[in-house]
C-alpha positions in Angstrom: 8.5 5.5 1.6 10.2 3.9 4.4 9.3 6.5 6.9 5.7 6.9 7.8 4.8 5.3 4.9 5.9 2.0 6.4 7.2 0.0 3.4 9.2 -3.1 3.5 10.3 -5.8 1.3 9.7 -9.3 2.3 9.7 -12.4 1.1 9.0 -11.0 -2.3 6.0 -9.3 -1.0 5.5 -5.1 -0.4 4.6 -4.9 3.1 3.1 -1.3 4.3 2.5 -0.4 8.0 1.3 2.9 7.1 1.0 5.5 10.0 -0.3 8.9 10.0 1.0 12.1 11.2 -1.6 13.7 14.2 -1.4 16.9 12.5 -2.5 15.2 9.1 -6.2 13.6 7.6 -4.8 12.1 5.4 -2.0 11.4 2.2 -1.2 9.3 -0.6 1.6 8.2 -2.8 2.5 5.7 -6.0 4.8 3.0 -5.8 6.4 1.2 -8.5 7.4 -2.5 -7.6 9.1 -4.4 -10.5 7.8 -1.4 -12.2 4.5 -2.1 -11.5 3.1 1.1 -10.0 0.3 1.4 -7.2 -1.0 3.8 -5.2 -1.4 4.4 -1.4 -4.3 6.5 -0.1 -3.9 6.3 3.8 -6.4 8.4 6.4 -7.3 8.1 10.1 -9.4 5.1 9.3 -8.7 2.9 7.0 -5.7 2.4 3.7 -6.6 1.6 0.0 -4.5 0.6 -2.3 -4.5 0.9 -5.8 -3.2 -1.5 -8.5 -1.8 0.9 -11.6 -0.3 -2.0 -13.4 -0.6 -5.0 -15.9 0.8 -7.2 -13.6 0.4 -8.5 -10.1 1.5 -7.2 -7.3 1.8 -9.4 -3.7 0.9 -7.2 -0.7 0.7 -7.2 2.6 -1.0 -4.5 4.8 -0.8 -4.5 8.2 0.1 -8.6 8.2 -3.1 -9.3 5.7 -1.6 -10.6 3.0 -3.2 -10.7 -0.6 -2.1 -10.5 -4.3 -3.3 -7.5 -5.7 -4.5 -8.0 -9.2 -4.2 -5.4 -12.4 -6.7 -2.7 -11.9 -8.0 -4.1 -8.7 -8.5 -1.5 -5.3 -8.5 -3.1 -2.0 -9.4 -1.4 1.4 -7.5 -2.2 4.9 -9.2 -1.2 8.3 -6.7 -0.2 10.5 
């Protein structure tokens, strides 16, 4: 997920700088980090991420950095 998805590694952290294709409304994805899976809902207006696992997971979305607990969903304006 590199491409439009926009992730990186960093500092022990996922970073996503998510973009969106102009002939798309939207599109989503699962991640597993340390095996830990999440997933990435991205539209037009905003990104929500999705914390699958047990464990948790250090994020940051377009610079906002946060640790993502188990079970927790957190939204990103863009």
């Amino acid at each position: 997920m590199e491409g439009f998805g926009g992730m990186r590694i960093r500092n022990e952290r996922v970073c996503l700088n998510p973009v969106i294709p102009a002939a798309w409304e939207s599109y989503s994805f699962i991640i597993r980090y340390r095996n830990n899976p999440f997933r990435v809902e991205v539209n037009r207006t905003k990104v929500i991420v999705v914390n699958l696992s047990q464990a948790d997971i250090p994020l940051a979305v377009y610079g906002e950095q946060v640790t993502l607990k188990s079970g927790e969903e957190r939204r990103f304006e863009k």
